[in-house]
C-alpha positions in Angstrom: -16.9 7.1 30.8 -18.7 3.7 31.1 -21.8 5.1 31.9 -24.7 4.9 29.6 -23.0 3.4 27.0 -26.4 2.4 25.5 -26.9 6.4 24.9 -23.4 7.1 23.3 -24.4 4.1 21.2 -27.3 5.6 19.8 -25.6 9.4 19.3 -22.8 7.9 17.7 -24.4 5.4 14.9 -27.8 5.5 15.0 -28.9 9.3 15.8 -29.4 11.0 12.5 -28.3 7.7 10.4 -24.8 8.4 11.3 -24.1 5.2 10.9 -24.3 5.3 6.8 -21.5 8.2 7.6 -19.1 5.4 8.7 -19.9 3.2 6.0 -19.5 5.6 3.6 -15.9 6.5 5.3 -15.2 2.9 5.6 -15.6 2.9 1.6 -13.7 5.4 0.9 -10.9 3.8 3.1 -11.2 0.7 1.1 -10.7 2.7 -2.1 -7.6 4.5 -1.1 -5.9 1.6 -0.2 -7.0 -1.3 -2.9 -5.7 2.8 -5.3 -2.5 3.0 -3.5 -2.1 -0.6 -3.3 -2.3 -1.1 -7.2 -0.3 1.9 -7.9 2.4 0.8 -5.3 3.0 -2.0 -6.5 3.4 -1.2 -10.3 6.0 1.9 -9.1 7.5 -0.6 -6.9 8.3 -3.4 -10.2 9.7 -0.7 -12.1 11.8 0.5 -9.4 13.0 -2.9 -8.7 13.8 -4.0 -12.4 15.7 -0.9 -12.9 17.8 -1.5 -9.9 18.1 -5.0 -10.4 19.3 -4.3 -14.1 21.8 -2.0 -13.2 23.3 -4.2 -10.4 23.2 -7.7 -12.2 25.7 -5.6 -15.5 28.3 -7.4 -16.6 31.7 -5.9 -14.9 33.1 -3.3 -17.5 29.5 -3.0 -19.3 27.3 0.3 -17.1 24.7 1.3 -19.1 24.6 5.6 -18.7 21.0 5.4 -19.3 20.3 2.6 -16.9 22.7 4.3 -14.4 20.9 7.6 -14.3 17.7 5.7 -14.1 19.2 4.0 -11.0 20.5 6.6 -9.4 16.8 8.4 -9.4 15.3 5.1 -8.0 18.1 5.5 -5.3 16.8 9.4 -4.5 13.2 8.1 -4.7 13.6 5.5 -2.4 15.7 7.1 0.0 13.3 10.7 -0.1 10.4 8.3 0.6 11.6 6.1 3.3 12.8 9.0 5.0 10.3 10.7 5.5 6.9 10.7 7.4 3.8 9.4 5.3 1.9 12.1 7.6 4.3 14.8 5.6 4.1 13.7 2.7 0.0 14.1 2.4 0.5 17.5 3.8 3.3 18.8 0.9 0.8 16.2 -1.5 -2.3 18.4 -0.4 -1.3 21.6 0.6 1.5 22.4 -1.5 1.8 20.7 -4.4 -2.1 19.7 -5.0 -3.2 22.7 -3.4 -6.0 23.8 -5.9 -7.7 20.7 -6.3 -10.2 19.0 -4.1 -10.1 15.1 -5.4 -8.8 14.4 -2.3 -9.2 10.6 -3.4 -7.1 11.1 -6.0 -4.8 13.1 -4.3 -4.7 10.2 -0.9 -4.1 7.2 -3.3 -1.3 9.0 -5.1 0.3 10.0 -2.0 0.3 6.6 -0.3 0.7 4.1 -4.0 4.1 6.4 -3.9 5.1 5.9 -0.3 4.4 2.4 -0.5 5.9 1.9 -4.2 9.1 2.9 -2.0 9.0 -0.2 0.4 7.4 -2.6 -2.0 10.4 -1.9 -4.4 12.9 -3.7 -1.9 10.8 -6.9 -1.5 10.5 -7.4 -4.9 13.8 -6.6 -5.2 14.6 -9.4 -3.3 12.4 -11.3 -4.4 13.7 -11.1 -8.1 17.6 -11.7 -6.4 16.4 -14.7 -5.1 15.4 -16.4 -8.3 18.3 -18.5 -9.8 20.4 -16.2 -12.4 19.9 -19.7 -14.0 16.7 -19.0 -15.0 17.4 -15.6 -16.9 20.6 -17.2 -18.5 18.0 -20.0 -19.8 15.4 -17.3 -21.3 18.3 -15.7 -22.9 19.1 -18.7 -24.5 16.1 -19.4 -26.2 15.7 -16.0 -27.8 13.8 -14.0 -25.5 14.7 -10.3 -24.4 15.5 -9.2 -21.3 12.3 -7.9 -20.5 10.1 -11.0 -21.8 12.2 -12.7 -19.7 11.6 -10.5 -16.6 8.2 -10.5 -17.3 7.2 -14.0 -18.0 9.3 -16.0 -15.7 11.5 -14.1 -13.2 8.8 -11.7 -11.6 5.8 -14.1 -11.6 7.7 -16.3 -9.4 9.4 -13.5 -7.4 5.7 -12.1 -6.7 5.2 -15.3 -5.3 7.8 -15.8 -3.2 7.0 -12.2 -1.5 3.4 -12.8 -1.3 3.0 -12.4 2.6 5.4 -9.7 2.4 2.5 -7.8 -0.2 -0.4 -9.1 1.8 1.6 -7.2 5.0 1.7 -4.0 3.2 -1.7 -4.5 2.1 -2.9 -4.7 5.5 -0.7 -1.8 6.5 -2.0 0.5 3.9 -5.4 -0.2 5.3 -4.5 1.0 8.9 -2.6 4.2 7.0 -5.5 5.6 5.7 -6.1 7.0 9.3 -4.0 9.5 8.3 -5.7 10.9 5.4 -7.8 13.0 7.9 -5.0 15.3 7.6 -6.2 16.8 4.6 -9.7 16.6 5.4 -10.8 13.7 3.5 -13.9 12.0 4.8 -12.7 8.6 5.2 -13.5 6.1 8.3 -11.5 8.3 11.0 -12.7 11.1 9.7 -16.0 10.3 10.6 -15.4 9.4 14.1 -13.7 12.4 14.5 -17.0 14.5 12.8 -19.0 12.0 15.3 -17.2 13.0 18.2 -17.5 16.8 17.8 -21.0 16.9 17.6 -22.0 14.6 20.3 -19.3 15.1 22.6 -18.8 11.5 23.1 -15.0 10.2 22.1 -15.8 6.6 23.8 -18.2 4.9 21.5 -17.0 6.4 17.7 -13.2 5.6 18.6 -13.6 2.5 20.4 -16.2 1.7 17.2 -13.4 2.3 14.2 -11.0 0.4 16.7 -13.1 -2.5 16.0 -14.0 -2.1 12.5 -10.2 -1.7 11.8 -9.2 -4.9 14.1 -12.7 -7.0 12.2 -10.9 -6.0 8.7 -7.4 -6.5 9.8 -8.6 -10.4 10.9 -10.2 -10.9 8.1 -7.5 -9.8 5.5 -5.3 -11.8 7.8 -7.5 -14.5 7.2 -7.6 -14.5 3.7 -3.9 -14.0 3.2 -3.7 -17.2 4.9 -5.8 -19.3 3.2 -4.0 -18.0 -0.3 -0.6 -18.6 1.1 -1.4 -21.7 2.2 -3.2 -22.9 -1.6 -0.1 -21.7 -3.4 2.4 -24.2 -1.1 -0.2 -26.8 -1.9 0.0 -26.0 -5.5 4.4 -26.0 -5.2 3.5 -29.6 -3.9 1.4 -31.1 -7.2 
């Protein structure tokens, strides 16, 4: 397996420029997750605000509205959570998207819902863990409950779950492995393309291992540095 790794090298990136093939993939990775990321995280507000409206009502005051509302967050949630990403693309591409080919499109909506599932509970408890002060004190001065939620309890709720995002960010990344499963051409994809045609699995496998570690790091990294910036900021 070791031997002439030089050779494997040269089939698997540099032999017919395949190595613009995994850049290519590794872009499309990127756009699938920075898609799914954004979209995730606006389902995963509105889930969160609903359920956190309808559990912070006054005893003796359920809204119907908000309560059916809430009970579709629940089903969403619990559908989600409970069942494989992996499926989900397959019923997403197969089934429900079956006649189209924006397999982008179709990847990114896939995974933003799947991860609007998860992202809904942090910020769910990142909103609980604000004081109840706080929205009392809006309230007081005028402002709706949604002003309120908007200007001063989520800001400092996204805050408080910031590694918690940066995690999922860095998970979604790693999840778009799994896109292969409906034939979209993203950075496993290509290895797998690679593979077949040279016969080699060593070098393209143990190549995406890398890239995917070398990205991880450096999101990692990053994540960090901006944790780290907004403590020193709490400080001043």
């Amino acid at each position: 397996m070791f031997e002439g790794l030089e050779k494997q090298f040269y089939q698997s990136f540099v032999e017919g420029d395949r190595w613009m093939g995994f850049l290519k993939g590794l872009g499309i990775s990127f756009e699938v997750t920075l898609g799914a990321l954004l979209l995730g995280t606006a389902l995963g507000i509105l889930v969160a605000v609903i359920r956190t409206s309808h559990d912070q009502q006054a005893p003796g005051k359920n809204n119907f509205f908000l309560a059916v509302l809430n009970g579709i967050c629940k089903v969403y949630s619990t559908v989600i959570r409970g069942t494989p990403m992996m499926v989900q693309l397959l019923i997403m591409g197969f089934v429900v998207f079956s006649a189209s080919r924006r397999l982008v499109l179709i990847a990114i909506l896939t995974m933003g819902i799947n991860s609007g599932a998860y992202v809904s509970e942090t910020i769910r408890s990142g909103i609980m863990s604000i004081d109840k002060g706080q929205m009392e004190a809006g309230r007081s001065l005028g402002m709706g409950y949604v002003p309120v939620m908007r200007h001063i309890i989520i800001p400092q709720a996204i805050k408080n779950i910031l590694p918690a995002l940066g995690n999922e960010l860095i998970t979604l990344f790693k999840d778009t492995s799994l896109v292969t499963v409906i034939g979209l051409a993203d950075l496993t994809k290509v290895a797998i393309q690679v593979q077949a045609k040279t016969y080699q699995a060593f070098m393209p496998f143990i190549g995406i291992a890398v890239v995917y570690l070398t990205v991880v790091l450096i999101l990692t990294w990053l994540l960090g540095k901006l944790e780290r910036r907004l403590r020193k900021s709490d400080r001043h």
